[in-house]
Backbone as a printed PyTorch tensor [residue, N CA C, xyz], in Angstrom:
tensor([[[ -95.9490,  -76.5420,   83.5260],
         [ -94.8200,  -77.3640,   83.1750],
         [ -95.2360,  -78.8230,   82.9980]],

        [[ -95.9960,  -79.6770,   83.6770],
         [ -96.6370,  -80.3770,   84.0510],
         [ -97.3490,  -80.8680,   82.4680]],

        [[ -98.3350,  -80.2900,   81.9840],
         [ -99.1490,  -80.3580,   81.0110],
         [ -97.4210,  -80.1110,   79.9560]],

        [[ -96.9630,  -79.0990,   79.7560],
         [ -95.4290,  -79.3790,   78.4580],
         [ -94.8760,  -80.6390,   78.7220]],

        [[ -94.6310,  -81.4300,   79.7090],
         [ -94.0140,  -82.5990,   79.9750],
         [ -94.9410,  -84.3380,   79.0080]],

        [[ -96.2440,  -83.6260,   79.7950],
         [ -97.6730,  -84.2960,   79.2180],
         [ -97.6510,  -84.6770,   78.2060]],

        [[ -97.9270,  -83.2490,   76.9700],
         [ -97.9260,  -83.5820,   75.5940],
         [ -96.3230,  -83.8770,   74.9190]],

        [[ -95.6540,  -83.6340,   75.5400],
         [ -94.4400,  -83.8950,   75.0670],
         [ -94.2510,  -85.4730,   74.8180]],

        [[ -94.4080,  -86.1070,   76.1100],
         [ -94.7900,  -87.7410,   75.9540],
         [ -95.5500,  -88.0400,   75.5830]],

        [[ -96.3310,  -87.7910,   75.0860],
         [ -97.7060,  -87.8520,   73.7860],
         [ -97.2580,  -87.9330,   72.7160]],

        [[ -96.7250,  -87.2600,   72.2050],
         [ -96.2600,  -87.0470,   71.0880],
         [ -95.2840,  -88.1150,   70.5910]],

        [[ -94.0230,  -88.3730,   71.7440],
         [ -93.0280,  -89.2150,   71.5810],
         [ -93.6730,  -90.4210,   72.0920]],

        [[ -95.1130,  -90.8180,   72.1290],
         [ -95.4270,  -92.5370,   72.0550],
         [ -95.9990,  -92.3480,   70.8850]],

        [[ -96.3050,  -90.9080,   69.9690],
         [ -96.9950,  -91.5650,   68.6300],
         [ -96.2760,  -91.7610,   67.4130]],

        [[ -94.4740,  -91.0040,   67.8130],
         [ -94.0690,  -91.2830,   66.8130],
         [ -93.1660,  -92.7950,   67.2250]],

        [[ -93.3070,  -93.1740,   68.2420],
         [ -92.5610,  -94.3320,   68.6790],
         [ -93.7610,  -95.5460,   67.8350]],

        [[ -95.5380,  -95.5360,   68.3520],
         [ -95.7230,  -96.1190,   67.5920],
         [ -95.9880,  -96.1950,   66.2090]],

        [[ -95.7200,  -95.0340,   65.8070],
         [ -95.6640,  -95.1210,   64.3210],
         [ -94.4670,  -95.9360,   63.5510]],

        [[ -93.3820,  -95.5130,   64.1110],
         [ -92.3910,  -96.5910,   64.1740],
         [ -92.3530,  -97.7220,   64.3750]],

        [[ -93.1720,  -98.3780,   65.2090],
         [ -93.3420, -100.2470,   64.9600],
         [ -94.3270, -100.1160,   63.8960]],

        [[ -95.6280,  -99.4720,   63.9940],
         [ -96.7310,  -99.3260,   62.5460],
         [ -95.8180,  -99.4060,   61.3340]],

        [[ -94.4950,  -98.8470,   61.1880],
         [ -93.8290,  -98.6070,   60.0400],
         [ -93.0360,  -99.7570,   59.6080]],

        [[ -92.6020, -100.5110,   60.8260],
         [ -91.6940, -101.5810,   60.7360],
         [ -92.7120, -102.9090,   60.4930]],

        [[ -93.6070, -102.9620,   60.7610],
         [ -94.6290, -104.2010,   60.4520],
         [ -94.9790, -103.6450,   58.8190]],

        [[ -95.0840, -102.5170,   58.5270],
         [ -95.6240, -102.5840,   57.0330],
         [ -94.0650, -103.2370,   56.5720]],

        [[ -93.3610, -102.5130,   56.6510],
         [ -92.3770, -102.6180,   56.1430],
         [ -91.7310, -104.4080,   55.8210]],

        [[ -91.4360, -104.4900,   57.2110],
         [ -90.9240, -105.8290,   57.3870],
         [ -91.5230, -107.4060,   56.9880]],

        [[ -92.8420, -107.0210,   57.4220],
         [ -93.9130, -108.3030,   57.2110],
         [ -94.8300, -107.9020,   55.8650]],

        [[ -95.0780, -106.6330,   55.2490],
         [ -95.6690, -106.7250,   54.1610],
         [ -97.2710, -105.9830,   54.9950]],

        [[ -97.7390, -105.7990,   56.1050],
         [ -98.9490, -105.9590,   56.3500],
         [ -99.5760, -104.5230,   56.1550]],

        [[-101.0520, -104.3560,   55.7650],
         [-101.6020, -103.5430,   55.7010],
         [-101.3720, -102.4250,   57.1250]],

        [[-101.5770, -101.1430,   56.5970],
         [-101.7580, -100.2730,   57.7160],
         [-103.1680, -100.8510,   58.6700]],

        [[-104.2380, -101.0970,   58.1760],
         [-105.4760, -101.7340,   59.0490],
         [-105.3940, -102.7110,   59.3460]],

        [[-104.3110, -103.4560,   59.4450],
         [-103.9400, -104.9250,   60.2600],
         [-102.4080, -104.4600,   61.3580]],

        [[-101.9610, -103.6610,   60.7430],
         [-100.4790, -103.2950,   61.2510],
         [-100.2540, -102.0870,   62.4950]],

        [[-101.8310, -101.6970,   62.5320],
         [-102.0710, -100.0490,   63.4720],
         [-102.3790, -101.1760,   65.2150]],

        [[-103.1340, -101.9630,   64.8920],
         [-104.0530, -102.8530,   66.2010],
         [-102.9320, -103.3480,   66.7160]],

        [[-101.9740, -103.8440,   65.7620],
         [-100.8870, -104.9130,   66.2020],
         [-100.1950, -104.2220,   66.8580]],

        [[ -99.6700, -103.1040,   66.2680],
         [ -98.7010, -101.9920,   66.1320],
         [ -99.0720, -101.3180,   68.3000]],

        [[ -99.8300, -101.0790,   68.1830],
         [-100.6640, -100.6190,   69.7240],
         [-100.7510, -101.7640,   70.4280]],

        [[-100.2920, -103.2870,   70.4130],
         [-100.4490, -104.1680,   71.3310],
         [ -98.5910, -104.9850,   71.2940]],

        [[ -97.9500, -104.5190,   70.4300],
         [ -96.2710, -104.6970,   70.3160],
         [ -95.3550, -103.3310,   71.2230]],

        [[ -96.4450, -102.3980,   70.9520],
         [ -95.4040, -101.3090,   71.0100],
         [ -95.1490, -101.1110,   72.7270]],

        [[ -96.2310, -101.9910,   73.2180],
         [ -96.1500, -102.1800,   75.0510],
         [ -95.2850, -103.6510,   75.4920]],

        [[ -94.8660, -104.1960,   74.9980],
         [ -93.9140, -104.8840,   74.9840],
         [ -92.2840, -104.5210,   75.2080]],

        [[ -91.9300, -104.1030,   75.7740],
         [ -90.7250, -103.9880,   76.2010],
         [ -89.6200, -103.5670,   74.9020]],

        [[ -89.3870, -105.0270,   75.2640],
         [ -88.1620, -105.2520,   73.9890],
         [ -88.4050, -105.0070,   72.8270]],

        [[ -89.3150, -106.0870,   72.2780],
         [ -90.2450, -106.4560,   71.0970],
         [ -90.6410, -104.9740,   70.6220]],

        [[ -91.0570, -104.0450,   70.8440],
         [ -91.7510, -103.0630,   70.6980],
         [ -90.3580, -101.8500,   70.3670]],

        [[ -89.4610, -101.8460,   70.9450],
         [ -88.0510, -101.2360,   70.9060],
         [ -87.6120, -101.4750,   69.7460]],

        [[ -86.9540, -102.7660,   69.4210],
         [ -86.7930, -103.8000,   68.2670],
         [ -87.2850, -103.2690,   66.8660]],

        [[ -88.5270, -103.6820,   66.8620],
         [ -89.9610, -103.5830,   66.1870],
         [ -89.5290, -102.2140,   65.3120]],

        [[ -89.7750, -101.1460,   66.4610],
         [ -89.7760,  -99.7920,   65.9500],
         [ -88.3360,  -99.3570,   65.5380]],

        [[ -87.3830,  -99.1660,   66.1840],
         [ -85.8190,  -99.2950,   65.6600],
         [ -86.1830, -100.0130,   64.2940]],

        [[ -86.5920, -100.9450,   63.6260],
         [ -86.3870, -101.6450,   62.4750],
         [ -87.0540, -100.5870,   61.8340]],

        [[ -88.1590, -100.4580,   62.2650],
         [ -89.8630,  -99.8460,   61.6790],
         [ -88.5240,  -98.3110,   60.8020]],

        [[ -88.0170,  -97.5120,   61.9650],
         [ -87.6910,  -96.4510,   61.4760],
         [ -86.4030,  -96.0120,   60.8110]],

        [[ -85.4160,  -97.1960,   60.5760],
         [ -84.1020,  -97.2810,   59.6100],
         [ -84.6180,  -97.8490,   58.8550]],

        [[ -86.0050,  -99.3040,   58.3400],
         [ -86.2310,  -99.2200,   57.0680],
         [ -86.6330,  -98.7240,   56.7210]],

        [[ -87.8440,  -98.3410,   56.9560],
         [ -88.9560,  -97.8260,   56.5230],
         [ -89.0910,  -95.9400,   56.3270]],

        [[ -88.6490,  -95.6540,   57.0250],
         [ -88.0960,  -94.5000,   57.3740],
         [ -86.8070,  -93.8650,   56.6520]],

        [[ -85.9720,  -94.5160,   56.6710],
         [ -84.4150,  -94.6350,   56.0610],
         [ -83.5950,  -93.5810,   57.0270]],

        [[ -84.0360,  -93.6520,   58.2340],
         [ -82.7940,  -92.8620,   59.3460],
         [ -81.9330,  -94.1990,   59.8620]],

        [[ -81.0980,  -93.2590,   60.7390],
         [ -79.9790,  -94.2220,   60.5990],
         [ -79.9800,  -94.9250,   62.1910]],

        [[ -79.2450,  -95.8130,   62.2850],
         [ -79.1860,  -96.4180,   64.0720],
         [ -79.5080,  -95.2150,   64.9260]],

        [[ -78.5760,  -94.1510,   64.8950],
         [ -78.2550,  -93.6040,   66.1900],
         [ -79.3230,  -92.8960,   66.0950]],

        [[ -79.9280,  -92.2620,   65.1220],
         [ -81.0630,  -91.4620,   64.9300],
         [ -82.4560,  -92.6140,   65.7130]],

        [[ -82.4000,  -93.8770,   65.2400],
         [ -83.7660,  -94.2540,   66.2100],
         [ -83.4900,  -94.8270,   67.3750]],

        [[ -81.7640,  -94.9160,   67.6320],
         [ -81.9240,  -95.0820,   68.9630],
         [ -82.4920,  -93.9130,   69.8920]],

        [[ -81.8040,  -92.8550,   69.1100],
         [ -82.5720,  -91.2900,   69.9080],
         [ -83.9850,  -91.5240,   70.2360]],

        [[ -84.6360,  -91.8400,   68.8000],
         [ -86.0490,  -91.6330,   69.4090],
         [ -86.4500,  -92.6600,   70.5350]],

        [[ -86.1040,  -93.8150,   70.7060],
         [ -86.2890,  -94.5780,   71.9880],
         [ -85.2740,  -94.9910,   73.0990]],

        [[ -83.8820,  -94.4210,   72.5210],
         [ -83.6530,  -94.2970,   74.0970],
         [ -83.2740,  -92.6090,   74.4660]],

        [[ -83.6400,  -91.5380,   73.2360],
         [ -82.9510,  -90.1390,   74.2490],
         [ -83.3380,  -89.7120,   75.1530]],

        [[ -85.0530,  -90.2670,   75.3360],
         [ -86.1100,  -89.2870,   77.0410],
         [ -84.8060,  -89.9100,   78.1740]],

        [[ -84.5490,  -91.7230,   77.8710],
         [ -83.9500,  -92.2340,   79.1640],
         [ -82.7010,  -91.0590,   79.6200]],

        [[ -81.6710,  -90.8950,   78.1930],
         [ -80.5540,  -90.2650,   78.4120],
         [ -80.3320,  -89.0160,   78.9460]],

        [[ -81.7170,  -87.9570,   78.6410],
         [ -82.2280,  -86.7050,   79.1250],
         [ -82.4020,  -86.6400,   80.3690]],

        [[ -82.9560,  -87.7400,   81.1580],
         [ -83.3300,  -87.5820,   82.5050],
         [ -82.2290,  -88.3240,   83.4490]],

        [[ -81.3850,  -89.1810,   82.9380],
         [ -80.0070,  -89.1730,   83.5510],
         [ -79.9190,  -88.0140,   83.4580]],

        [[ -79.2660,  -87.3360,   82.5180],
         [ -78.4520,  -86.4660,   82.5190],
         [ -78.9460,  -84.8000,   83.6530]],

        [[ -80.4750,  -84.9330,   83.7650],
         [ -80.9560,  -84.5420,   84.8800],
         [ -80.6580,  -84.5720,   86.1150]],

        [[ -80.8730,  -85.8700,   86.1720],
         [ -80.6130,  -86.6210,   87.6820],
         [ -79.5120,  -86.4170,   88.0410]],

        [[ -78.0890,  -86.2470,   87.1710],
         [ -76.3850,  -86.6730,   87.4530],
         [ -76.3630,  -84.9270,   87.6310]],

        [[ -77.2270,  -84.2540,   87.0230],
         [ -76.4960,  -82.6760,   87.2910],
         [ -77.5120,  -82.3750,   88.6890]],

        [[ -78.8420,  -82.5850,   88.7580],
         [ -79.6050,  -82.3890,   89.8270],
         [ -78.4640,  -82.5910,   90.7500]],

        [[ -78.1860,  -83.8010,   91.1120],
         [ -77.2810,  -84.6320,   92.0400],
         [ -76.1030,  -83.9430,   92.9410]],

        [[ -75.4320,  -83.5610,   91.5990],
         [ -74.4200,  -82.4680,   91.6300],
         [ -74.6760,  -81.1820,   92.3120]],

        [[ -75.7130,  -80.6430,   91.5820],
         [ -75.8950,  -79.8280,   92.6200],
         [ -76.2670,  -79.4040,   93.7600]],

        [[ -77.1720,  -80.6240,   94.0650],
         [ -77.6050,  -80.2160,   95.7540],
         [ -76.0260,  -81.0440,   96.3680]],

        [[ -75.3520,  -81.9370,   96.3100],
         [ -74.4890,  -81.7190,   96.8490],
         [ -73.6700,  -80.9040,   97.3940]],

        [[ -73.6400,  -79.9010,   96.8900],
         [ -72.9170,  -78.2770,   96.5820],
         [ -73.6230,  -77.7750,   97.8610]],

        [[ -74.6930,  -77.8020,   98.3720],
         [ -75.1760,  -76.8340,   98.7930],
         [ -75.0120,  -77.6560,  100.9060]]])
């Protein structure tokens, strides 16, 4: 389970940074070989990196808000929604 959890978040930091990679071509004009280095030193930035990629993947991309809010905020909303039923249920017991 452990290792499915693993690559699962693997996966969802490469399309997260592909998403700022997408939003720097996009937004600023910059090459993919100037925009990949940047792209891997923005995308650990908090906000900036959230921002960044949200832009990266409604322009560049052409999905819509709620679609890239999914991709960076649905893990948060998934594991609430864990936690609030976990919660629930050991109460029960």
């Amino acid at each position: 389970m452990q290792a499915i959890v693993f690559i699962g978040y693997i996966i969802l930091g490469l399309f997260q940074l592909a998403a700022v990679m997408a939003g720097l071509e996009d937004w600023v004009g910059l090459h993919w070989i100037i925009a990949a280095p940047l792209a891997l030193f923005i995308a650990y930035i908090p906000l900036v990196g959230t921002v960044v990629g949200m832009f990266g993947a409604v322009t560049a991309w052409h999905w819509s808000w709620l679609q890239a809010g999914g991709l960076f905020f649905g893990p948060f909303v998934v594991i609430l929604i864990i936690a609030i039923v976990s919660g629930a249920l050991e109460s029960r017991r």
